[in-house]
py3Dmol code that shows the C-alpha trace and the ligand (Angstrom):
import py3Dmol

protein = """\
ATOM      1  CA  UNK A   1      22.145  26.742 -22.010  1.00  0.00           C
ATOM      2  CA  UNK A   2      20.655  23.807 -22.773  1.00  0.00           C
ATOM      3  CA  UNK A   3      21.329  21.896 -26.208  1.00  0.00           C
ATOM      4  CA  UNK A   4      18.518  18.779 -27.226  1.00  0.00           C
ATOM      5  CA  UNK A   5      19.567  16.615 -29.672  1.00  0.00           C
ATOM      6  CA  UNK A   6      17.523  14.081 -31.486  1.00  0.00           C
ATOM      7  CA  UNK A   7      17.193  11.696 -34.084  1.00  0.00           C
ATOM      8  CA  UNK A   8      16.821   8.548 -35.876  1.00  0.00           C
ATOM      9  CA  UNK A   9      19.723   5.578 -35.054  1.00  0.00           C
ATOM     10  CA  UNK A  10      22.777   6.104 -37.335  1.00  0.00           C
ATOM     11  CA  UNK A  11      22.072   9.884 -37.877  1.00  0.00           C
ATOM     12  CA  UNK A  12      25.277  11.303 -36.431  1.00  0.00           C
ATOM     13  CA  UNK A  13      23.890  12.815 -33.752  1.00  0.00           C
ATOM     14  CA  UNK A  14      26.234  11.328 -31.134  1.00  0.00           C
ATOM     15  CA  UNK A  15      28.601  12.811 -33.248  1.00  0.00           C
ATOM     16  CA  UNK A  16      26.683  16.369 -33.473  1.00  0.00           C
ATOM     17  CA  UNK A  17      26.385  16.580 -30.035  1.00  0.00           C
ATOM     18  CA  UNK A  18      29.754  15.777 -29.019  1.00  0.00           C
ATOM     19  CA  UNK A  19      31.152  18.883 -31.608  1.00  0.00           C
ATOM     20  CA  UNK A  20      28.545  20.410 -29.818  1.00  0.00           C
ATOM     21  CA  UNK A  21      29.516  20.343 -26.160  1.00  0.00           C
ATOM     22  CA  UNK A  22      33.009  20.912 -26.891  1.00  0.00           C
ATOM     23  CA  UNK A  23      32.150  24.159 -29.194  1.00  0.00           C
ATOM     24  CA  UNK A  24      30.135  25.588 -26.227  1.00  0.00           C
ATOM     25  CA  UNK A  25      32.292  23.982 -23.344  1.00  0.00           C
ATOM     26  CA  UNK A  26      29.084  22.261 -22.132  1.00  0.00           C
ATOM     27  CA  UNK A  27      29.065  18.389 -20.514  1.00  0.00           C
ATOM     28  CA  UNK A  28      27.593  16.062 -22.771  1.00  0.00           C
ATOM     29  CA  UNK A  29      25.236  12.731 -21.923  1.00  0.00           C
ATOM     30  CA  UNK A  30      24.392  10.697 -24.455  1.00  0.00           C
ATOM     31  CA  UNK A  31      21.185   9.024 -23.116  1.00  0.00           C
ATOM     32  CA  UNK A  32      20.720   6.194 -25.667  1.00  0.00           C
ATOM     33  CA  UNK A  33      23.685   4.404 -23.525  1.00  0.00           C
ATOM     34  CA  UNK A  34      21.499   4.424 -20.741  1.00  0.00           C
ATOM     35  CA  UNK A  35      18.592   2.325 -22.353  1.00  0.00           C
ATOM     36  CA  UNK A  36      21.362   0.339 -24.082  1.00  0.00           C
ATOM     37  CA  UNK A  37      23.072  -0.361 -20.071  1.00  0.00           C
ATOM     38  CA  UNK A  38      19.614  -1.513 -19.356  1.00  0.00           C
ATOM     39  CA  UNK A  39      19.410  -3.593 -22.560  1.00  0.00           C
ATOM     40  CA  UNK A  40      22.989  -5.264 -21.842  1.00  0.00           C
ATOM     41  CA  UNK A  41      21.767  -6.039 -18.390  1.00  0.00           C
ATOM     42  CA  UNK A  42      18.882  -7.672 -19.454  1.00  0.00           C
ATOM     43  CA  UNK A  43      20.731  -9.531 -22.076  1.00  0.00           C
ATOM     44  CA  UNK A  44      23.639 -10.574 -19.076  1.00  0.00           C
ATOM     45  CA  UNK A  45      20.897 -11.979 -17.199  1.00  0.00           C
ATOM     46  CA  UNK A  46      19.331 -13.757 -19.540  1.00  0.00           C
ATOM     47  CA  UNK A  47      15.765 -12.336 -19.489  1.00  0.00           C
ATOM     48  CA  UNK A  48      13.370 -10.962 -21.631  1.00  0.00           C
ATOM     49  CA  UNK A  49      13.346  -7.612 -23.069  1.00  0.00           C
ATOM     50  CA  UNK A  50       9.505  -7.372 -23.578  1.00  0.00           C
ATOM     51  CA  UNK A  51       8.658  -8.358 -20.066  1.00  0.00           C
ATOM     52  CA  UNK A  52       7.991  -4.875 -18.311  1.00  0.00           C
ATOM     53  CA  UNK A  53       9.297  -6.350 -15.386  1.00  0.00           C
ATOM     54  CA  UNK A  54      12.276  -7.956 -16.464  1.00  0.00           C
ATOM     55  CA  UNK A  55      13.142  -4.451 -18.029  1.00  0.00           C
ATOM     56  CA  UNK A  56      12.554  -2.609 -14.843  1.00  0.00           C
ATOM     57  CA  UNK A  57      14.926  -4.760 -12.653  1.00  0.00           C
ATOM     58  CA  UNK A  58      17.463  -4.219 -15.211  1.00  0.00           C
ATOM     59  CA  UNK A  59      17.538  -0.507 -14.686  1.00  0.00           C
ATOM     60  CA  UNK A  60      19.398  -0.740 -11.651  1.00  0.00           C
ATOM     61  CA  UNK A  61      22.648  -1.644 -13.635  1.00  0.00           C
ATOM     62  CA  UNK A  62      26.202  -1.067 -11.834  1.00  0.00           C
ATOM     63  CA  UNK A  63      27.602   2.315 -13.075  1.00  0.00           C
ATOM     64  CA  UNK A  64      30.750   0.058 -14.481  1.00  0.00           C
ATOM     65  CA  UNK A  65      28.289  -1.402 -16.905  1.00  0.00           C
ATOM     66  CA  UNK A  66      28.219   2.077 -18.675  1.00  0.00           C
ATOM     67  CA  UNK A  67      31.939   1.379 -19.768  1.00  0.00           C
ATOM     68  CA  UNK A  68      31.382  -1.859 -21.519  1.00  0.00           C
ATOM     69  CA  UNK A  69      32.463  -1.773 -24.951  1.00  0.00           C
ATOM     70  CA  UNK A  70      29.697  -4.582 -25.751  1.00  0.00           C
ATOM     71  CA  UNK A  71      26.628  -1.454 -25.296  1.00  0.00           C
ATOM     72  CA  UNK A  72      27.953  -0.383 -29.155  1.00  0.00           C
ATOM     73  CA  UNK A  73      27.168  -3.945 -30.154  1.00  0.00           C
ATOM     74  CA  UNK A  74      23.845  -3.889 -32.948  1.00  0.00           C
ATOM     75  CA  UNK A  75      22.393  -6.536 -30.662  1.00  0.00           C
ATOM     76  CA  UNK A  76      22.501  -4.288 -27.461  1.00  0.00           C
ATOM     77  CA  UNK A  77      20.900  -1.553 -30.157  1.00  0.00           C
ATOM     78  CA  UNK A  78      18.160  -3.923 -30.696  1.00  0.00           C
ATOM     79  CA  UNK A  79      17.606  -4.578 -27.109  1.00  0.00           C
ATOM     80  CA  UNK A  80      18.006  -0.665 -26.096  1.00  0.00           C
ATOM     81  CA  UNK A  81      15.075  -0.079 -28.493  1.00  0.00           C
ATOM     82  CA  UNK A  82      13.299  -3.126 -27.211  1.00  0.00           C
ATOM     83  CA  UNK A  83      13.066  -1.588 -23.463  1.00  0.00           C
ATOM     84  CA  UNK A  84      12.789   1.637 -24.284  1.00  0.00           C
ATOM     85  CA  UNK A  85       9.345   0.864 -24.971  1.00  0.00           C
ATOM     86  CA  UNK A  86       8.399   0.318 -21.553  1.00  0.00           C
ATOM     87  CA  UNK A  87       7.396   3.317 -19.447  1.00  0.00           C
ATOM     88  CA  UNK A  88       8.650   2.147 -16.564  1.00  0.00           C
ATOM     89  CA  UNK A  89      11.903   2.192 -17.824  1.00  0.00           C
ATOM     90  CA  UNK A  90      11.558   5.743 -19.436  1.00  0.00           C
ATOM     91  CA  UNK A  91      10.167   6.423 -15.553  1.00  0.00           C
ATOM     92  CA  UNK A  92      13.524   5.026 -14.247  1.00  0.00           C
ATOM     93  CA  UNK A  93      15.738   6.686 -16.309  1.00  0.00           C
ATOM     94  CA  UNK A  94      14.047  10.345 -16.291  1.00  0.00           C
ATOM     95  CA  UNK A  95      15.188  11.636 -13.316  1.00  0.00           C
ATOM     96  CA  UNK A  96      19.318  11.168 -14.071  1.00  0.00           C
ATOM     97  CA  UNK A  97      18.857  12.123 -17.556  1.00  0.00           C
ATOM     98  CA  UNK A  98      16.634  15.587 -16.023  1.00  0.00           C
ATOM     99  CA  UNK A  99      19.602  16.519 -13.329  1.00  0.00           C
ATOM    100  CA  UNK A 100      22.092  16.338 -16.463  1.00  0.00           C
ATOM    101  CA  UNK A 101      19.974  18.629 -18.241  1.00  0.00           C
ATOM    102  CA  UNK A 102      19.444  20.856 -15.376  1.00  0.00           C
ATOM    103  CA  UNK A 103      22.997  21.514 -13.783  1.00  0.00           C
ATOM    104  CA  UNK A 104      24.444  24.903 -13.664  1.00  0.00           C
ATOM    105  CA  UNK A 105      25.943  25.888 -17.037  1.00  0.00           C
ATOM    106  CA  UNK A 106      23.684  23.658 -18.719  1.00  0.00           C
ATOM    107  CA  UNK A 107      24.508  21.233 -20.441  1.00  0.00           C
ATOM    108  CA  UNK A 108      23.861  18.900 -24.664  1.00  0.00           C
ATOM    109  CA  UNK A 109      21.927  15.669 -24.402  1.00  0.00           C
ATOM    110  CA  UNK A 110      21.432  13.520 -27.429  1.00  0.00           C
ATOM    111  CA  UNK A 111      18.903  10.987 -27.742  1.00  0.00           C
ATOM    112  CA  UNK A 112      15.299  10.366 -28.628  1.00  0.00           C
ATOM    113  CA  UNK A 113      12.974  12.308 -26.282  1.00  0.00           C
ATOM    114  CA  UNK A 114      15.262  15.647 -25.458  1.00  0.00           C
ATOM    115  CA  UNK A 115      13.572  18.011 -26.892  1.00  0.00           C
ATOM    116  CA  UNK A 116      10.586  16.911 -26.138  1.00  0.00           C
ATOM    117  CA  UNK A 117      10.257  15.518 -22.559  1.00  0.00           C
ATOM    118  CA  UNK A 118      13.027  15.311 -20.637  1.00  0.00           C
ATOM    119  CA  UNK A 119      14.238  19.352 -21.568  1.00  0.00           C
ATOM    120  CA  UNK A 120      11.426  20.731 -23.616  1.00  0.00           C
ATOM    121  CA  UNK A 121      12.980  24.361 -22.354  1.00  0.00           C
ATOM    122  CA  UNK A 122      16.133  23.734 -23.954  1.00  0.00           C
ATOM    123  CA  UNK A 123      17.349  27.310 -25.307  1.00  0.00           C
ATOM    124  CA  UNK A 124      17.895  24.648 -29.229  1.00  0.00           C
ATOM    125  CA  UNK A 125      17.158  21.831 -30.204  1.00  0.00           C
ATOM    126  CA  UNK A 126      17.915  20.126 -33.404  1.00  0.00           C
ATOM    127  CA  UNK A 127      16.254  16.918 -35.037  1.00  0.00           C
ATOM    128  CA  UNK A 128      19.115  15.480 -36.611  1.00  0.00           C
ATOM    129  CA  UNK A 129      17.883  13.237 -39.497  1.00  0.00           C
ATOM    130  CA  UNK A 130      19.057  10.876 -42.718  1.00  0.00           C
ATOM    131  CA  UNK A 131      17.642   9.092 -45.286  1.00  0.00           C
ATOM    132  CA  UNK A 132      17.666   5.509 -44.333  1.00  0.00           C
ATOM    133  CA  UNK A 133      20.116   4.551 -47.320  1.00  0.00           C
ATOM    134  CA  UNK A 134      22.175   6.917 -46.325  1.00  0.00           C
ATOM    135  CA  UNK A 135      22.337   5.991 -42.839  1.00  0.00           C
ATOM    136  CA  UNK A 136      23.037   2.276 -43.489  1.00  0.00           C
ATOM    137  CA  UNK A 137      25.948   2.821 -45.944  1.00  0.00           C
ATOM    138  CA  UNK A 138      27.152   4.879 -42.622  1.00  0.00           C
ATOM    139  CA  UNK A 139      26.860   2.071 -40.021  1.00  0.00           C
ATOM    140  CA  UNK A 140      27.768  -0.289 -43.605  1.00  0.00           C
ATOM    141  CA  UNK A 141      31.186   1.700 -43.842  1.00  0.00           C
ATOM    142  CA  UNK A 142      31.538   1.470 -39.894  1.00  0.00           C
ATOM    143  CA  UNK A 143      31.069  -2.197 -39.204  1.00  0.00           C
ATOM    144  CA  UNK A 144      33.391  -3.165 -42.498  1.00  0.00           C
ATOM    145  CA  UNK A 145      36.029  -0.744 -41.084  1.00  0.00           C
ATOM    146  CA  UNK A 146      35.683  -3.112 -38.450  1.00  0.00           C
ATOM    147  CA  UNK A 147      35.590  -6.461 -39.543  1.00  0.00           C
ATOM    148  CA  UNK A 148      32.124  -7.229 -39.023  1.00  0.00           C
ATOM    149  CA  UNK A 149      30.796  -9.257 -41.953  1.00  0.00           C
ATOM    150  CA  UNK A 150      27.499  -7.322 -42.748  1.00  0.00           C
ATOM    151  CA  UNK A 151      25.198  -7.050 -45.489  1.00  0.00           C
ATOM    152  CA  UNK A 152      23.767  -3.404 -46.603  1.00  0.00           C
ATOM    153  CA  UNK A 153      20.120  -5.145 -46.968  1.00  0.00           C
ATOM    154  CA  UNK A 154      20.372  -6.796 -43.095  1.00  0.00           C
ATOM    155  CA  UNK A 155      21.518  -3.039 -42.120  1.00  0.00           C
ATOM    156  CA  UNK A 156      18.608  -1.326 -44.430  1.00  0.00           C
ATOM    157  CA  UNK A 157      15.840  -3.707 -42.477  1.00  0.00           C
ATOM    158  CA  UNK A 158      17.269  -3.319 -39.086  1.00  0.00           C
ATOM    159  CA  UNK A 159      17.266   0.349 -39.522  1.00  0.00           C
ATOM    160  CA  UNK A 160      14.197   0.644 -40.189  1.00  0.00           C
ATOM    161  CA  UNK A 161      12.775  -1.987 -37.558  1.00  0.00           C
ATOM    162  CA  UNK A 162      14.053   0.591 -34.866  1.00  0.00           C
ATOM    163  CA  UNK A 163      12.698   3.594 -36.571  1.00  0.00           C
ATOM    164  CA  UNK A 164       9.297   2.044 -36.808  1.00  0.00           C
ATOM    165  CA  UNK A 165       9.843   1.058 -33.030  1.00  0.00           C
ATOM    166  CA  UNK A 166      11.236   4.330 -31.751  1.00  0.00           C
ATOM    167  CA  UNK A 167       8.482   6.447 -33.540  1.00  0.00           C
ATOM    168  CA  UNK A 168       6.000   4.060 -32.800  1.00  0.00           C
ATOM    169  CA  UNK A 169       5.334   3.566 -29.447  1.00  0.00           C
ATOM    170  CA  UNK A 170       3.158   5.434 -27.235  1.00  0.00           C
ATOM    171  CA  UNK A 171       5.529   6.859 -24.657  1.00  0.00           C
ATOM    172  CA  UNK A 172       8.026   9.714 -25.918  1.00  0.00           C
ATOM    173  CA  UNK A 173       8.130   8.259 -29.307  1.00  0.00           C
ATOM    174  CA  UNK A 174      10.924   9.961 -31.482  1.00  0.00           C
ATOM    175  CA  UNK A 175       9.961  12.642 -33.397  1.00  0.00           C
ATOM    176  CA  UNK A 176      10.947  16.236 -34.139  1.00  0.00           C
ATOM    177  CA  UNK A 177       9.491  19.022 -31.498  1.00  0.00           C
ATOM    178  CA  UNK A 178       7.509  21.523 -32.547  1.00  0.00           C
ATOM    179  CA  UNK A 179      10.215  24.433 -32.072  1.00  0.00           C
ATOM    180  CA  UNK A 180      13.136  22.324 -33.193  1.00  0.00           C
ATOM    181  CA  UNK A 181      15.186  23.224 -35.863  1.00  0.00           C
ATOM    182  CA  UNK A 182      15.825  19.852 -38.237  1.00  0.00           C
ATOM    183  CA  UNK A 183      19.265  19.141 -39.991  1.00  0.00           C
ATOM    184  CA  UNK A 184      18.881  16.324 -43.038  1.00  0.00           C
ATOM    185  CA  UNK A 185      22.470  15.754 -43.422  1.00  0.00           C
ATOM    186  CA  UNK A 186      21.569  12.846 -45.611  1.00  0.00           C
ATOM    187  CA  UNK A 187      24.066  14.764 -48.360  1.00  0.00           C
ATOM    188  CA  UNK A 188      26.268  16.156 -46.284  1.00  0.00           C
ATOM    189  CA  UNK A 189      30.035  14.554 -45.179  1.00  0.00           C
ATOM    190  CA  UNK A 190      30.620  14.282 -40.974  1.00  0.00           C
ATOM    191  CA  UNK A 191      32.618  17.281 -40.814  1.00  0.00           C
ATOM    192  CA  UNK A 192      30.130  19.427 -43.098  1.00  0.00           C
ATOM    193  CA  UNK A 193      26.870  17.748 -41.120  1.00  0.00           C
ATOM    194  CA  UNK A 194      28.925  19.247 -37.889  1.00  0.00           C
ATOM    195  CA  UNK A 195      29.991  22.799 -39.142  1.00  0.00           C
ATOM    196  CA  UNK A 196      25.810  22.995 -39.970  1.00  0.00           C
ATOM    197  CA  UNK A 197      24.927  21.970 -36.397  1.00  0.00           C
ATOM    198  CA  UNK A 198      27.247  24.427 -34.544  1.00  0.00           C
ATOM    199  CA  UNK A 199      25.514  27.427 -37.041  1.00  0.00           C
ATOM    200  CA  UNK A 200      22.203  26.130 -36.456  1.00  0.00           C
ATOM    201  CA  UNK A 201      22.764  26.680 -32.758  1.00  0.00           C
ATOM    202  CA  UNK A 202      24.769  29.917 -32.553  1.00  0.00           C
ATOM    203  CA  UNK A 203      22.061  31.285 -34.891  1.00  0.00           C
ATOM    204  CA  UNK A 204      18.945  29.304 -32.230  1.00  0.00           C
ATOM    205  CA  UNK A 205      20.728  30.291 -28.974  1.00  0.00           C
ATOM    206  CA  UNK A 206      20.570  34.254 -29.771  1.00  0.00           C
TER     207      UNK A 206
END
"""
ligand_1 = """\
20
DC
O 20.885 6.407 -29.631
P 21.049 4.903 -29.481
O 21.019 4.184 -30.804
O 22.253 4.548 -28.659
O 19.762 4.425 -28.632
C 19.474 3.068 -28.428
C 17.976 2.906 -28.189
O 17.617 3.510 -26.945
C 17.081 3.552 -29.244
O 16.790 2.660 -30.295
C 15.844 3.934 -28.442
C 16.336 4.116 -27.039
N 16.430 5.519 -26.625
C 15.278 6.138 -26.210
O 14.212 5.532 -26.247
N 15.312 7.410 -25.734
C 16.461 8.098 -25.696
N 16.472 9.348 -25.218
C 17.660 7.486 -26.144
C 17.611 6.204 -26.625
"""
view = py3Dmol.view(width=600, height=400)
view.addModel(protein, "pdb")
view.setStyle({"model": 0}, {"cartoon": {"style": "trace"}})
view.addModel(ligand_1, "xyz")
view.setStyle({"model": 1}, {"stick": {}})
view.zoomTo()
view.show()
């Protein structure tokens, strides 16, 4: 079985899909940290995330680079979104993200482009959506927790800078497919946005 999910930044569909996996004992990738390793790389080197060339090189990060804490930064958010654009990148990165999807057992993949073109035969799919005030109290709440001095306005614009990026472009732009099953959870705490997701896909999987 395999389990797409997708959605704006700050949705809680990392979180989804991790509840997810270990509900239906399935592996889990979460493919944004993929275009975020390539974002870090460029960002280690120096370059320039809007050259499609610069991008490209990046995509042959070391594996380690997928460990670095820095890939949760905002900043390496920003740049993620900035090379995803690129369809060279989305090129490079299609054919790990496809094996994932395809291994025996099957498998959950969260990201952007799931349900749509890297497993557009995935047995469910959910669109995992927020509001985008609700969303930035979210990553608000987060970054505070952490010690981040932040302000809910810079958080407001940034989020919806990437959601005019993501949905924008011309290659695999987010957006809901046409058989997926959409959870707002804009109302709704973690733990009730979760319990939702796992009926959802009992009730899409028979
Ligand atoms: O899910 P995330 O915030 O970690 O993703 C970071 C960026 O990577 C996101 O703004 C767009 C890009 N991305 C993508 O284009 N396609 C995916 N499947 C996953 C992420």
């Amino acid at each position: 079985m395999i389990i797409a999910v997708d959605g704006p930044t700050a949705s809680g569909k990392g979180t989804i899909a991790r509840a997810l996996a270990a509900h239906f004992g399935l592996p889990h990738l979460d493919t944004g940290l993929l275009y975020r390793a390539v974002g870090r790389q460029v960002e280690l080197a120096g370059g320039d995330p809007d050259d499609p060339a610069v991008a490209l090189a990046a995509c042959d990060f070391a594996e380690s680079l997928l460990t670095d804490p820095a890939l949760r930064s905002e900043i390496v958010g920003g740049l993620a979104s900035r090379v995803s654009i690129h369809p060279a990148v989305r090129r490079a990165l299609y054919d790990r993200q496809r094996a994932f999807a395809t291994q025996p057992g099957g498998a959950v993949l969260d990201g952007r482009d799931i349900g749509t073109v890297i497993a557009p035969e995935a047995e469910v799919k959910l669109y995992v959506t927020a509001s985008v005030e609700a969303r930035a109290q979210r990553r608000f709440a987060e970054m505070r927790k952490r010690g981040e001095a932040v302000s809910l306005a810079a958080i407001e614009d940034d989020l919806h800078r990437r959601d005019q990026r993501d949905s924008g472009r011309a290659d695999a732009p987010l957006r809901a497919a046409d058989d997926a099953l959409t959870l707002d959870n804009s109302h709704l705490s973690a733990e009730q946005s979760v319990a939702e997701a796992i009926r959802l896909a009992e009730n899409g999987r028979r």
